[in-house]
N, C-alpha and C positions, 0 to 999 in steps of 0.2 A: 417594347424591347424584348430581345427571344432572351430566355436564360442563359446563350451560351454567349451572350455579351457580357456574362459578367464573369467567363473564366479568368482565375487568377493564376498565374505562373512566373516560377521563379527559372533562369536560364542562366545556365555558366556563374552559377553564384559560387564564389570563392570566398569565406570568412579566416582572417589572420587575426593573430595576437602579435603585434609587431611583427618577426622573421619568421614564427612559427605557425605555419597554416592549421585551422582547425574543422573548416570544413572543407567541402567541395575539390573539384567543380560537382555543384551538384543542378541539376533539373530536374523541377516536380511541377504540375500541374494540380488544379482544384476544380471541377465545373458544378453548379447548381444540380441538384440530383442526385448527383454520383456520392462514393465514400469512399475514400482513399487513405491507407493504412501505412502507418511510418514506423518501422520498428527497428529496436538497435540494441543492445544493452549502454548502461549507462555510459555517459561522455561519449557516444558515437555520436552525436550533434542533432538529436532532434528538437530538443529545447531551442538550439542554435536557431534553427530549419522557422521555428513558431516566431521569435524573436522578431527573425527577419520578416516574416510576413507581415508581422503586425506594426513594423515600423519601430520595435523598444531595443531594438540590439544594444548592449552598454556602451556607453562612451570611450571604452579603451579599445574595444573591436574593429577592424576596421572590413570594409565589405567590398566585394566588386561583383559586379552582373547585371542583369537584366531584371526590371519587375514590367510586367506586363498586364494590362488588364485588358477582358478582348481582345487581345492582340495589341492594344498599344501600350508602348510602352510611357513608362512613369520613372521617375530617378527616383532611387533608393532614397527614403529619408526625409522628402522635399516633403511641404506643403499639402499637394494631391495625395501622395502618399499617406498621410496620417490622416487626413480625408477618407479615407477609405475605412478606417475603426469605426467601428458601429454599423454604419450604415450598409457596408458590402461587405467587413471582416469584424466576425466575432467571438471571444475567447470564454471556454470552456474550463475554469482554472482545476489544479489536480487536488487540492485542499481549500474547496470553498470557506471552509471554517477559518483558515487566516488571509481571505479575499475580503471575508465579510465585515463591516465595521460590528466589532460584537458589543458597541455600546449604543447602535442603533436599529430601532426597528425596521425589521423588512421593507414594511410598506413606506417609511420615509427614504430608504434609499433605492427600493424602483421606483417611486415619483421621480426621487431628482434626476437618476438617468431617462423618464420619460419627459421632464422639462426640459433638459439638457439640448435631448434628440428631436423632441417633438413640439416643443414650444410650452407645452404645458403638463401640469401633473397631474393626468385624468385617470380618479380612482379604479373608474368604469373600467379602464383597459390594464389596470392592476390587475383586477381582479379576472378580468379573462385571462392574463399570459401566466396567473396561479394555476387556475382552473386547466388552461391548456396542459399543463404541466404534469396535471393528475395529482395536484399539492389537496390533502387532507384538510375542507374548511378554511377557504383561501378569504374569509372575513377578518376571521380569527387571525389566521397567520401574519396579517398585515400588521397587525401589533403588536407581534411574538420577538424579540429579539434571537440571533444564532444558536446560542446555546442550548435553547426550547427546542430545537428540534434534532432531529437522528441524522445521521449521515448522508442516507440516501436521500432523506427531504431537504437538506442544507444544498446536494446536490442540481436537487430540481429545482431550488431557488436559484442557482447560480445559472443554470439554464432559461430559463424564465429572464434574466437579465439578461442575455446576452442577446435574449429575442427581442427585447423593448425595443430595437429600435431599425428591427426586420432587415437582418443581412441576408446576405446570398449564400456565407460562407461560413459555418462552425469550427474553430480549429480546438480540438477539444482535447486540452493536452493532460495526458493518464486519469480521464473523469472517474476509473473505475479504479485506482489501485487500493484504497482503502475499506473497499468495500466486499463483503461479502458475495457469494456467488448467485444466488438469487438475484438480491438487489442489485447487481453490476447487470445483470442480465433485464433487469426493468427498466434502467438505465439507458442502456444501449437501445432495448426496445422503444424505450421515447426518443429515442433518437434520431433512429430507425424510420418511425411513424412521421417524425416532422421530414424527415429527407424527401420522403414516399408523398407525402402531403401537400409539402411546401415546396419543393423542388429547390430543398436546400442543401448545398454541399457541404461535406464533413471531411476533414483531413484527422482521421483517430490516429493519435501521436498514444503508443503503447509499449509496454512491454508483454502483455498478455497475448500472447500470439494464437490461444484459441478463439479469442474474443474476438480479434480481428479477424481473423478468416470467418467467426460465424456473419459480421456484418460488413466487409472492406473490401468493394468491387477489385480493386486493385490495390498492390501492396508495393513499398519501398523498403528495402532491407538498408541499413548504413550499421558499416562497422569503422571505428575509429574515422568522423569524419570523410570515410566513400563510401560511393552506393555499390553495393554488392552485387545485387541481384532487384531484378523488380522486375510485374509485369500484371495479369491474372490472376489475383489469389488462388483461385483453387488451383492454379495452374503451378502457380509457386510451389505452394503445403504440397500439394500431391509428389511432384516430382523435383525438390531444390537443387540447383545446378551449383550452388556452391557451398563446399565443410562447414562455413559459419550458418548458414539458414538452416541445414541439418541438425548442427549442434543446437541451434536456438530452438526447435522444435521438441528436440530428442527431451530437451530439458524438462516440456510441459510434460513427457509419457508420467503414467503411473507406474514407480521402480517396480522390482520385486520385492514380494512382500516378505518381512523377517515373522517369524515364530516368536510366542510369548514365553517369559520366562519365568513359569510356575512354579520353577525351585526355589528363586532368588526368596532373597528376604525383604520382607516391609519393610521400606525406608520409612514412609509416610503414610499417613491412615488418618480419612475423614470421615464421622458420620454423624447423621443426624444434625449434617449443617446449614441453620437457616442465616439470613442476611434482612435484617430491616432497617432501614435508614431513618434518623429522627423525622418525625413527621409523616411520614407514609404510610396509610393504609395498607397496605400489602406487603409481603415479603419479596426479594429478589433474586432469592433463592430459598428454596422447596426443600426441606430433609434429603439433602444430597449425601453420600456416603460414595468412596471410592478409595484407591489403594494405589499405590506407588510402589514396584519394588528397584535392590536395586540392578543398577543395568539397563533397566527397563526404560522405553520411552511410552508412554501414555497422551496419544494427542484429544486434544480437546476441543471440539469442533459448534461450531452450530452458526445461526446468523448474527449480526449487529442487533447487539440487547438482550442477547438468550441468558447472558450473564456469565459468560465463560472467564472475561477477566475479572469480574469482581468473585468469581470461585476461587481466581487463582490469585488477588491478593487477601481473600480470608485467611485461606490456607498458611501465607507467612502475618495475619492480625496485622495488616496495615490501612483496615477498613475504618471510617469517622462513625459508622452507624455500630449497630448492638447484630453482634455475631456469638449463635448458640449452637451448640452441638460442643462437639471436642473433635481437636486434629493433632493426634500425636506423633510428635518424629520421634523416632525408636522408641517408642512407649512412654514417650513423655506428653502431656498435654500442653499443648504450647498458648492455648488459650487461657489455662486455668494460673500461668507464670506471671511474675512480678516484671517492672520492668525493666531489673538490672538480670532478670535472671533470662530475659525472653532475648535482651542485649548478648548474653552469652553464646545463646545458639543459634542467633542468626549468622552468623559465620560461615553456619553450616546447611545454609538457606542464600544460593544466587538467584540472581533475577535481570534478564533481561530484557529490554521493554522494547516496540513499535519502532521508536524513532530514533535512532542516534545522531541524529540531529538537533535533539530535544536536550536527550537524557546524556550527552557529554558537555561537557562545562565548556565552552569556546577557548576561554582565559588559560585555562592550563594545558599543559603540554602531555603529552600521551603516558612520560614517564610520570609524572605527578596524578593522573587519572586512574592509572593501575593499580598505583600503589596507594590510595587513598583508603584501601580497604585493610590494607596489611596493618598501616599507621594508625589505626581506628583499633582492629582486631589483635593485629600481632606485631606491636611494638618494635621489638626486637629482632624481627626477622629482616636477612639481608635484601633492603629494596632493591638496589640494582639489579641486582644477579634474578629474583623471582623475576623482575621485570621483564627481563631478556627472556628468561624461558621462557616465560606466558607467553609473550610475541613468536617466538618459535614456534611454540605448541599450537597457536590459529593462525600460523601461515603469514607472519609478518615478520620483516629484516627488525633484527634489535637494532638498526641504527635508527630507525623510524622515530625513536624515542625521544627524540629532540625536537619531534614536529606539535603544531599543533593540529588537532581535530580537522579545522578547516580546511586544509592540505589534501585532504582525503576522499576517496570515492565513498559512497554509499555504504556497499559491500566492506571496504576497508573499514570503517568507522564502526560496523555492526560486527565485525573481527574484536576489535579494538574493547568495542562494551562487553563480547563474551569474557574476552581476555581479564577484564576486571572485575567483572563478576566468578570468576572461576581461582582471582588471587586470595582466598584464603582456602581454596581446593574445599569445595563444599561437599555434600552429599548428593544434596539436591540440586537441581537447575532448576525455575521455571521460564518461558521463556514466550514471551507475550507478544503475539503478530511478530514476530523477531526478523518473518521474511517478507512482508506484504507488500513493502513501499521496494522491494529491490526487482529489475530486471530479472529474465529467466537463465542468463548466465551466472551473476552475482547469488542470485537464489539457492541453485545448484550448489554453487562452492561452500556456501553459508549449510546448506544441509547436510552434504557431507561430512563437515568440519564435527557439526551438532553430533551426527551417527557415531564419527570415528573418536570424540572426544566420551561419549559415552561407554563403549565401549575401552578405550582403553583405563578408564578414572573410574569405572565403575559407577557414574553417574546416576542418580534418577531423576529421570527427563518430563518436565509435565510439558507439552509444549503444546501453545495455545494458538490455533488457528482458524480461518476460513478455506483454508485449501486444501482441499483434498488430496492432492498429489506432494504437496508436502505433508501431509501428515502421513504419507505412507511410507516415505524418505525416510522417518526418521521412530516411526513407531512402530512397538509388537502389537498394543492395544489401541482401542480406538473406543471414547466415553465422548456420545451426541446430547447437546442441550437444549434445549427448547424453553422459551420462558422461566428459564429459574428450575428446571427441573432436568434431571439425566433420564432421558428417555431409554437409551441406548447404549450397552459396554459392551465390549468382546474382539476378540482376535481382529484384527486392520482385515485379512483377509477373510476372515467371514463377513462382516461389517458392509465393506464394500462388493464383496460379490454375489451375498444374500442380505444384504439388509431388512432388519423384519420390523422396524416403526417407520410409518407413513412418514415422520419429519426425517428420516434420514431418506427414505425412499426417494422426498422432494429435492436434498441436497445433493444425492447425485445425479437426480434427473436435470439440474439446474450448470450441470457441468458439461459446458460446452466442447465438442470435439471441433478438430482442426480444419473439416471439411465448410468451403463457405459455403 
């Protein structure tokens, strides 16, 4: 049978929520070979778009159109339809780590999907679809539970599964947002290789839209549920015929770059700071010393494991292992404090972390979340009223405050975590992958927000990332990590336009431009 019997296509697909249409009409195609790119900012319906494909749309959605395989069609939903998972459609999840059962090892949960698909659980072909993978020691690994391994290998494990049981089709939805820019680019490269190899189809569901154009024969733009614009990727990125694919582009450029602020004064100051965790041979951080002034944004760059966020929770001692050196905010050593006296100044220590997903409580409402920190730190100050500014000041209605977390986009929610992080008006911000999981629109507004709140709060900004183009968004300086050590400080624009350590040289070599 040719590969192109097993194109899969979706036609006049229409997704409602009761009265309220949420996608379509939309038509996309998928063929063996090819790689076909879906990009939108959040809630434009690509999730939707995968859902449908895969046959898991929730039970409250209701759906109309056509699925076709080959050219024949198939009724949404039925029987044939869910026939088709594994065997001709396979998913790609965007956080392997809560796909994977983390209280079971690797190798017992690809046997069972190769019993499942294949009749039996033969080790043999474990240990090829590791190896295929480019998995590190795929003996080993087979009895490593999830948490054993780093991101990008938790990734190729989840890859690896989706090949057990040889589709035609990957729908590989955001495989790369957690990941650093190397490793997304290794990623994609296996991808890549098995498409070229196996003559297998990818539908890359992103927000990364240089990523896309570097590997996505063609591309689908959706904004709010329609398709915008699609066609050719280079043909798209080169010349976009409509405001919103401009704007989604414009987002990934690198801004202009701000000047350092060598007058300001040292908010925060580390040095000689190492990190060892009970039991470890080795430190995980290297005699690192660095400086924070304020105003200042300072990004912190490197790959998955260099140790950028365990720098940046030494720096407020909320590390379980033995951290030495000294890190003092305005000349005080916050290491050498008691810990009603270390209670005092963190007040003056925000922190915002990866996921506001994670990091906001579900159970409480937006007004009880903000002000958890005032009721902690500052008793007596007026909850309501800080409330309402706070939402004002990152771009949210004070009536919002009634809602819960749930209710929210992405971008909204990681407004909402600034907002509570900044209620008792700190000094400092640190602010940990704060954009990584958001769309290139969402991104934008969330960097701005960081810029224009430091600058007018007089902030000092540590902000911890993999992206290049956000760290230049939002910083004067720019401090690269490399295994536990600061290879590299210095002005954003000297950094990135003469970089002088080979590991920064490979970070921005590893940053892919728009062209496919």
């Amino acid at each position: 049978m040719s590969l192109q019997h097993h194109r899969v296509a979706l036609e006049q697909l229409v997704i409602r929520n009761g009265a309220q249409a949420l996608l379509g009409p939309l038509d996309l195609s998928v063929a063996p070979g090819e790689c076909v790119g879906l990009v939108g900012e959040s809630g434009s319906g690509k999730s939707l778009t995968a859902l449908t494909l895969l046959g898991l749309l929730p039970s409250n959605l209701q759906a109309q159109g056509r699925l076709t395989l080959a050219g024949q069609p198939l009724d949404l939903f039925s029987t044939a339809h869910r026939e088709l998972r594994g065997r001709v459609l396979a998913w790609i999840p965007q956080d392997p780590l809560a796909s994977l059962h983390p209280l079971r090892t690797v190798g017992s949960q690809l046997l069972e999907i190769l019993q499942v698909h294949e009749g039996q659980a033969d080790r043999r072909r474990a240990l090829q679809l590791l190896e295929r993978v480019q998995l590190p020691d795929p003996p080993q690994a087979l009895r490593k539970v999830p948490h054993q391994f780093s991101g990008g290998q938790r990734q190729r494990i989840a890859i690896a599964m989706a090949l057990a049981a040889r589709p035609k089709i990957l729908i590989a939805d955001e495989p790369t947002s957690a990941l650093d820019a190397r490793i997304a680019r290794d990623i994609l490269d296996l991808l890549d290789t098995l498409r070229r190899e196996d003559g297998l189809g990818m539908l890359l569901i992103s927000h990364d839209l240089p990523l896309v154009g570097q590997y996505a024969q063609r591309v689908v733009v959706l904004q709010k549920g329609h398709v915008v614009e699609q066609g050719d990727t280079r043909a798209v990125f080169a010349n976009p015929q409509q405001d919103y694919t401009r704007e989604l582009l414009a987002a990934d450029q690198l801004p202009p770059l701000a000047a350092p602020l060598d007058d300001a004064p040292v908010v925060l100051q580390a040095s000689g700071l190492r990190v060892q965790y009970p039991g470890a041979t080795q430190p995980v951080l290297h005699d690192v010393g660095l400086e924070l002034r304020r105003g200042e944004g300072l990004a912190l760059v490197g790959e998955s494991g260099s140790g950028k966020s365990t720098l940046g929770r030494a720096l407020l001692k909320l590390l379980p292992g033995q951290t030495f050196g000294a890190v003092r905010f305005e000349g005080r050593d916050l290491l050498q404090m008691s810990s009603a006296e270390l209670r005092r100044e963190r007040r003056q220590l925000g922190i915002v972390f990866q996921d506001p997903y994670a990091s906001l409580n579900p159970r409480m409402r937006v007004r009880d979340l903000i002000a958890e920190p005032l009721r902690i730190h500052q008793p007596k100050a007026p909850v309501d009223a800080t409330v309402s500014e706070l939402l004002v000041s990152v771009g949210l209605d004070p009536a919002m405050a009634s809602r819960y977390s749930h209710q929210f986009s992405g971008g909204q929610r990681q407004r909402i975590a600034i907002a509570r992080a900044l209620a008792t008006d700190p000094a400092v911000l640190i602010c940990d992958e704060a954009v990584s999981a958001l769309d290139a629109h969402h991104r934008a507004g969330i960097l701005e927000l960081l810029s224009r709140l430091k600058s007018e709060r007089g902030l000092a900004l540590l902000f911890i990332t993999h992206d290049l183009a956000a760290a230049a968004a939002v910083a004067e300086r720019i401090a690269v990590m490399e295994r536990g050590h600061l290879v590299e400080v210095g002005a954003t624009a000297d950094v990135l336009r003469s970089p002088q350590h080979p590991h920064t040289q490979a970070l921005l070599a590893a940053r892919p431009d728009h062209a496919a």
